[in-house]
DOPAFI-120021 format. One line per field, with one value per residue (C-alpha): z, x, y; residue number from 1. Coordinates in steps of 0.5 Angstrom, whole numbers, plus 500, padded with zeros to 3 digits. Last residue first. Layout:
<atoms>
z = (Z	...)
x = (X	...)
y = (Y	...)
k = (NUM	...)
</atoms>
This chain:
<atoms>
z = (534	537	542	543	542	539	538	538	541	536	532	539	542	538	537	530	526	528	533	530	525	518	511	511	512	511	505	500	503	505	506	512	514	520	519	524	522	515	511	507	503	498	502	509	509	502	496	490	495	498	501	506	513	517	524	526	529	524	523	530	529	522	528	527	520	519	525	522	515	519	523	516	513	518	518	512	511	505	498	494	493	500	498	491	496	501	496	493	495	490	495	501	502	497	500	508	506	503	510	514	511	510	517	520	524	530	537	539	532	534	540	547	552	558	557	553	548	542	539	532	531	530	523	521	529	529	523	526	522	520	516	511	508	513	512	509	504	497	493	497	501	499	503	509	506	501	508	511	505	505	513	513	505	509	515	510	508	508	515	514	514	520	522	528	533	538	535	541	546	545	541	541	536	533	530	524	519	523	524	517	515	519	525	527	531	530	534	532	536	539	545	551	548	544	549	554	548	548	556	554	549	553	558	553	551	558	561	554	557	563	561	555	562	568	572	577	584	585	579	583	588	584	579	582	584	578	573	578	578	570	571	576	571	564	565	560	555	551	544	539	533	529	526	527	534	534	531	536	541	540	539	545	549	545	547	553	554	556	559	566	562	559	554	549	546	539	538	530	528	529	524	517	517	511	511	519	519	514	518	524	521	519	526	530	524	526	533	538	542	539	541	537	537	531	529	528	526	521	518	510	514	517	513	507	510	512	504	501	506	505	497	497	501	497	490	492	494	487	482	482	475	471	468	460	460	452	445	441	441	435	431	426	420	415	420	426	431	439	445	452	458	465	472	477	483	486	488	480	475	468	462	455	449	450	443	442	434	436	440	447	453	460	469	473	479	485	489	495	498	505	508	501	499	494	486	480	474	467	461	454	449	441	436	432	436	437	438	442	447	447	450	454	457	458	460	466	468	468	474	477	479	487	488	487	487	480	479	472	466	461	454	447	440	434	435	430	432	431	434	440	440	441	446	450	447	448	456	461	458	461	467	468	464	457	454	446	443	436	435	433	437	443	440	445	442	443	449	451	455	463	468	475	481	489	490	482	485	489	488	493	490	485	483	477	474	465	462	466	463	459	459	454	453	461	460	460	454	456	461	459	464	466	470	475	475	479	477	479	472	473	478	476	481	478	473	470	463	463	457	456	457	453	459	463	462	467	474	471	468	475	479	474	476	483	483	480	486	490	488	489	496	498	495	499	495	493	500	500	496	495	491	489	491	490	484	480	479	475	473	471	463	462	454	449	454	452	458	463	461	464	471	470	469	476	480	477	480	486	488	486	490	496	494	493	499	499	498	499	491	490	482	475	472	464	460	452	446	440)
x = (488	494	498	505	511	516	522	527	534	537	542	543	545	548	554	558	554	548	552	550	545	546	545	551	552	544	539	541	539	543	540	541	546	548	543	544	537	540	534	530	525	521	520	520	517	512	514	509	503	499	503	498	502	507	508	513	520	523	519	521	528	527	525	531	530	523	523	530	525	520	524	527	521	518	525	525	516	512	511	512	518	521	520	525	531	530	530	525	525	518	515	519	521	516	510	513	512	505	503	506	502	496	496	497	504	506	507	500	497	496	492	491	486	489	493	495	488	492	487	485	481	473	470	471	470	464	461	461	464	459	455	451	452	454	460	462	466	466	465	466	460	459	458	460	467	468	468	473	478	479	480	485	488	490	493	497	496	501	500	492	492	496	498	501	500	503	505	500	504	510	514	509	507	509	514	515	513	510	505	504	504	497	499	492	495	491	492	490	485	487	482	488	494	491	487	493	496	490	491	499	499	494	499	504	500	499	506	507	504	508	515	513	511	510	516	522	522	521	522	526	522	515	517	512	508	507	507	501	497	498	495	489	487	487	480	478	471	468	464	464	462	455	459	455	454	461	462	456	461	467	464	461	467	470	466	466	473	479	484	482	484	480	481	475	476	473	473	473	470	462	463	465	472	474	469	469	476	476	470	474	481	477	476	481	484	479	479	475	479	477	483	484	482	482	478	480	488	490	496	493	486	489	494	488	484	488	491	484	481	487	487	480	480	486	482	475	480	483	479	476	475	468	469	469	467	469	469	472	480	484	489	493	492	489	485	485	480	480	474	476	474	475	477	476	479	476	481	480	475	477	478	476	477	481	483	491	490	493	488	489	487	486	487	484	488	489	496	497	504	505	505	502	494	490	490	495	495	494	496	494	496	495	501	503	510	511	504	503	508	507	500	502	506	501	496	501	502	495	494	500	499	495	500	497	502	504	505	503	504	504	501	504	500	503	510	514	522	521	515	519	525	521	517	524	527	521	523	518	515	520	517	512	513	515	510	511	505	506	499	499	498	502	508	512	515	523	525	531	535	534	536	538	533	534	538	537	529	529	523	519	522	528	532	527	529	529	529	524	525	520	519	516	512	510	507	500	497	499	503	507	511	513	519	523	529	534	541	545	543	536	531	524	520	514	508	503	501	496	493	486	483	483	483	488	495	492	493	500	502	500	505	511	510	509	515	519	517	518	525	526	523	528	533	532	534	527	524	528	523	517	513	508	505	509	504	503	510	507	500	495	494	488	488	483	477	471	467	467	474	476	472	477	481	481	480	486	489	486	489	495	495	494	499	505	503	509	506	498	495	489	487	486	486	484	482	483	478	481)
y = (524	526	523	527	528	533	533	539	537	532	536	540	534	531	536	535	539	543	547	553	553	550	553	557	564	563	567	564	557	551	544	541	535	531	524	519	516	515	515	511	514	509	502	506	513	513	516	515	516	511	506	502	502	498	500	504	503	506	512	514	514	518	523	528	529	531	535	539	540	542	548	550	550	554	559	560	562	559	563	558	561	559	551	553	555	550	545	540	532	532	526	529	535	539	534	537	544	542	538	544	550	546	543	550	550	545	545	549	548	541	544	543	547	543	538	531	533	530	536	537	543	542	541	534	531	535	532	526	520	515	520	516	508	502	499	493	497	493	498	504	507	515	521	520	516	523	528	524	523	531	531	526	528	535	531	527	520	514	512	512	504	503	496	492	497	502	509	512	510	505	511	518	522	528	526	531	525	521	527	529	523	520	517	512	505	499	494	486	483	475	477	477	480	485	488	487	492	497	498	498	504	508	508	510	516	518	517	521	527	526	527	532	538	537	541	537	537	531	526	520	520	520	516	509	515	517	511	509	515	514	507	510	515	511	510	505	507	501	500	494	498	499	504	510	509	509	515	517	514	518	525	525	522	528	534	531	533	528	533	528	522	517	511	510	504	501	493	492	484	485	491	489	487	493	497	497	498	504	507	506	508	515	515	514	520	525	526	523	518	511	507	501	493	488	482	475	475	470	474	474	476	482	484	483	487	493	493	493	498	503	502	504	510	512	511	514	520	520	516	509	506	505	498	497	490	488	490	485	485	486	480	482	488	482	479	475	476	476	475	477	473	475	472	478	479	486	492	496	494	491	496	492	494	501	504	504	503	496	495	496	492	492	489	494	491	496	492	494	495	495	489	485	487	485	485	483	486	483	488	486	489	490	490	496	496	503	505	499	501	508	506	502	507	512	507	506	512	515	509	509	517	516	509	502	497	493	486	485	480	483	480	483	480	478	477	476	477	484	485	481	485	493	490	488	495	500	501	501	494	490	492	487	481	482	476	476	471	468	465	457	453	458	460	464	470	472	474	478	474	474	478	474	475	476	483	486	485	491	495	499	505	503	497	495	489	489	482	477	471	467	460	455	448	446	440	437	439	447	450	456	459	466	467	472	468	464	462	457	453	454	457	460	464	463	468	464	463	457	453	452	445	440	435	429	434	440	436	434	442	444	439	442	448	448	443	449	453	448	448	456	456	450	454	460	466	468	468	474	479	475	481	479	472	466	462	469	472	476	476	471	469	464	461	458	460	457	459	454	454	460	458	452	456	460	454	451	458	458	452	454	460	455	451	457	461	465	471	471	471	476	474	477	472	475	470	469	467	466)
k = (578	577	576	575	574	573	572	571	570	569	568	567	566	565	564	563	562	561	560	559	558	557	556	555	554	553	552	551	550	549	548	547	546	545	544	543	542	541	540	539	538	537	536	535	534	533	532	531	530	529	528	527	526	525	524	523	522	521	520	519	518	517	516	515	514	513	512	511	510	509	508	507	506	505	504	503	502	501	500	499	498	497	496	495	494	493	492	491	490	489	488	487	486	485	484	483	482	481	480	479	478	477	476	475	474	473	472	471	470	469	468	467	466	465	464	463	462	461	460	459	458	457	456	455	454	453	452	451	450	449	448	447	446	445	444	443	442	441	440	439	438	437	436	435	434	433	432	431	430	429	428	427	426	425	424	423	422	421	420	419	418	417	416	415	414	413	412	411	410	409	408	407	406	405	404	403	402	401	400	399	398	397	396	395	394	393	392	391	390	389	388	387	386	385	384	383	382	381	380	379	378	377	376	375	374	373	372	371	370	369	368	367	366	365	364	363	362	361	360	359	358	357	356	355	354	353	352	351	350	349	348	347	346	345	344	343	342	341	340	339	338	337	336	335	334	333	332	331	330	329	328	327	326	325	324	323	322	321	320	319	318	317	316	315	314	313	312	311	310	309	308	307	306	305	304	303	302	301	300	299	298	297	296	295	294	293	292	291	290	289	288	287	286	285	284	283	282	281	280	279	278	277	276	275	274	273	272	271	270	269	268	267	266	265	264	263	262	261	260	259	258	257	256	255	254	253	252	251	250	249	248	247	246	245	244	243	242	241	240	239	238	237	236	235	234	233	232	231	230	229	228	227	226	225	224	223	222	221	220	219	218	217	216	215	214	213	212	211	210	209	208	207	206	205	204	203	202	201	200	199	198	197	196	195	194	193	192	191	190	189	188	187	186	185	184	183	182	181	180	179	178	177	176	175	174	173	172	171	170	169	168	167	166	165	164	163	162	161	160	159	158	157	156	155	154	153	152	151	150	149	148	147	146	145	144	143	142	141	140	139	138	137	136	135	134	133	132	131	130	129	128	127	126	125	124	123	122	121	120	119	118	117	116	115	114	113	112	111	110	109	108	107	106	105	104	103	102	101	100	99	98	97	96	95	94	93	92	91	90	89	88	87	86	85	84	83	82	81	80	79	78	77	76	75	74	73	72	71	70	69	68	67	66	65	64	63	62	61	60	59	58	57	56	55	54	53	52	51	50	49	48	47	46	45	44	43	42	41	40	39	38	37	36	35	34	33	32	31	30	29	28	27	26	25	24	23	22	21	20	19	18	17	16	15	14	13	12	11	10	9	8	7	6	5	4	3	2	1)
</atoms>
């Protein structure tokens, strides 16, 4: 038996086009003499379709989808499909699988167990299904658990029992730095329970903030790895099987070498901003090229995404612009191959000043003016936007989103953020791996294309004289390891200070990460990287009155905290770094 993987790039919602793509898919299958072809969850609507799902003209071309490929596949003796579809009967909707084969759809399958945690939410537009039983397919009994019916033992438990021969599971699962490990660890102990071989069939490509890495496998029944699919690029691959007396084993096949850690994150970042420009029809894409590292690691990303002719990079002046950085900008540029231009910001912010003179007389300079600068550099790159059709991209890294260290409808302006889930720590870190490597699939140019001196000098947002981040914030591997125990491992007060950190910096970092939740809200999409990303994974109240207590506190609140807005949301930061 010979049974093809289709691991394939759908776009959400686009029910036709994705079926299209997978008739072409099979027909490639076929070529090769394949018996069957497997596509991931929820193939045919893209995953995840979140409330698409609770329209019922969606529900019922879904169903129509089904039913048109089964008609287009009933002339020839070609393999069958097991394709993921939003499914509707009996006013409920469900998370299928279909089986098309001989020109009808001879058997669906539910999706079991629902995930209702992290980015997932899909108690909120699917019914639970029964637990399975297998799917004969001539002859062979194939158990089908979708997803993360694999994450508990009952559902694969129940199709061993009911005679399973082998387990296929049809995958929507985004990328995030510990995935990978997670999911060979619980295909593992599944195969281990049921003692039946596994194929494990992932979706690949971007959808908003999710990016889903592929890397499609198989175990053996002894959990051997005979064949490992590559991550971030569509394949259609054919695995050849044998039945003998302990069941049905997969020869060996394509082991591809796996990306890692920040290979891994560059990868995700470049996927993810290239299919949210060309799934959303944007031509090309304009950003602000200041001189910092992080405009310039979303210029190579961009770059290796797009491909140079389609990214617009501008430096936009004022007079705390140091040489130092217009140099630094333009031998990035250089580097890239990029579209490169310089806008003075100079008589905008003069305007905003005279416009304001009357009613600021007397006052100080100070957050006001800076942020001026930062707004007027997010409206120049707006026009931009407005009149040549490219996409913003806007360049926040985690540690400033997380403590606000940037400015609403300034530098946070933009359609999309590829850097938006790294921390400042993993910028500089991923920075130096793009000089030294190309990506696979990267469409950039191989060498230093980020400057060495942006890597090595300090950060700046360059707003006045002689201005560091570190003026306002604390060295970026003290805050970006506070902010990790606060954000991703939701750590206390107490444990933070036993790693060693200072009380009142925690302290001062955990009111920042509160207070600018508003700013969060208001951001542009991003590429998920992390387990916990701001959005789909951490939802927090914006009006949010509580602080962790610690020993070394009366109470654990400062005086006036509670019940005194203006004290709760009193020290913000703004600025426009990088």
């Amino acid at each position: 038996m010979k049974i093809a993987i289709a691991q394939l790039n759908p776009t959400v919602g686009a029910l036709e086009a994705n079926a299209a793509k997978a008739l072409e898919a099979r027909r490639e299958a076929q070529r090769l003499g394949a018996d069957l072809i497997v596509f991931p969850e929820l193939y045919l609507a893209g995953y995840p379709p979140e409330d698409l799902v609770l329209k019922p003209s969606f529900q019922e071309a879904s169903r129509r989808c089904v039913m048109d490929l089964a008609s287009k596949t009933a002339e020839d003796d070609g393999p069958g499909m097991l394709i993921g579809t939003v499914w509707p009967e009996e006013a409920k909707v469900y998370n299928a699988v279909a089986l098309i084969d001989g020109g009808e759809v001879s058997a669906l399958r539910f999706k079991a167990e629902l995930p209702n945690y992290g980015v997932f939410d899909e108690k909120r537009v699917f019914a639970a299904g029964p637990m399975p039983g297998p799917i004969n397919f001539r002859g062979v009994r194939l158990g089908v658990p979708i997803c993360e019916d694999i994450w508990i033992e009952d559902v694969v438990e129940c199709l061993s029992e009911c005679g399973a021969e082998l387990i296929i599971v049809p995958n929507g699962s985004p990328f995030d730095w510990a995935k990978p490990d997670l999911r060979i660890n619980i295909a593992v102990a599944r195969v281990t329970e049921s003692d039946l071989p596994l194929i494990y069939v992932n979706q690949v490509g971007g959808q908003d903030e999710l990016v889903f890495d592929g890397a499609s496998f198989v175990l053996n029944a002894d959990c051997h790895l005979a064949v490992q699919l590559p991550g971030w690029e569509e394949v259609v691959q054919v695995t050849e099987w044998e039945k003998g007396p302990e069941g049905w084993r997969c020869r060996q096949g394509e082991r591809a070498v796996l990306s890692q850690d920040d290979a891994a994150a560059y990868e995700a970042c470049v996927l993810g901003l290239r299919d949210y420009v060309d799934k959303n029809g944007f031509p090309s894409v304009v950003m602000g090229l200041s001189g910092g590292i992080d405009s310039a690691l979303v210029a190579a990303m961009a770059v290796d995404a797009l491909g140079a002719e389609r990214v617009h990079c501008v430096m936009l002046p004022y007079r705390y612009t140091s040489d130092e950085s217009l140099t630094d900008a333009k031998a990035c540029a250089e580097a890239l191959g990029v579209r490169y231009d310089t806008v003075p910001i100079a008589p905008a912010v003069e305007g905003f000043g005279l416009a304001l003179g009357e009613l600021f007389s007397g006052l100080d300079e100070g957050v006001t003016e800076e942020n001026i600068q930062s707004r007027a550099r997010g409206v120049i790159l707006m026009a931009l936007s407005n009149k040549f059709g490219s996409m913003v991209l806007t360049t926040g890294n985690k540690s400033e989103m997380s403590v606000g260290y940037a400015t609403l409808y300034g530098d946070m302006n933009g359609g999309f953020n590829p850097i938006k889930d790294l921390y400042k720590t993993e910028v500089y870190r991923i920075s130096e791996w793009r000089n030294e490597h190309v990506p696979n699939g990267g469409m950039g140019p191989a060498g230093i294309v980020i400057p060495k001196n942006i890597i090595t000098k300090a950060p700046t947002a360059e707003l006045r004289e002689n201005q560091t981040d570190q003026d306002s914030l604390p060295p970026y591997d003290v805050l970006d390891d506070i902010l990790s125990c606060l954000v991703e491992k939701e750590m206390g007060v107490s444990d933070i200070v036993e790693r060693g950190h200072d009380i009142e910096t925690i302290k001062r970092v955990e009111r920042l990460l509160y207070v600018s939740e508003y700013k969060r809200r208001q951001a542009a999409p991003g590429v998920k990287i992390s387990a916990r990303n701001f959005g789909r994974d951490r939802r927090y109240p914006i009006t949010n009155g509580y602080r962790d207590a610690h020993p070394a506190d009366d109470s654990g609140v400062s005086e006036g905290e509670v019940g005194s807005v203006p004290k709760l949301v009193q020290p913000r930061i703004e600025g426009d770094p990088g």
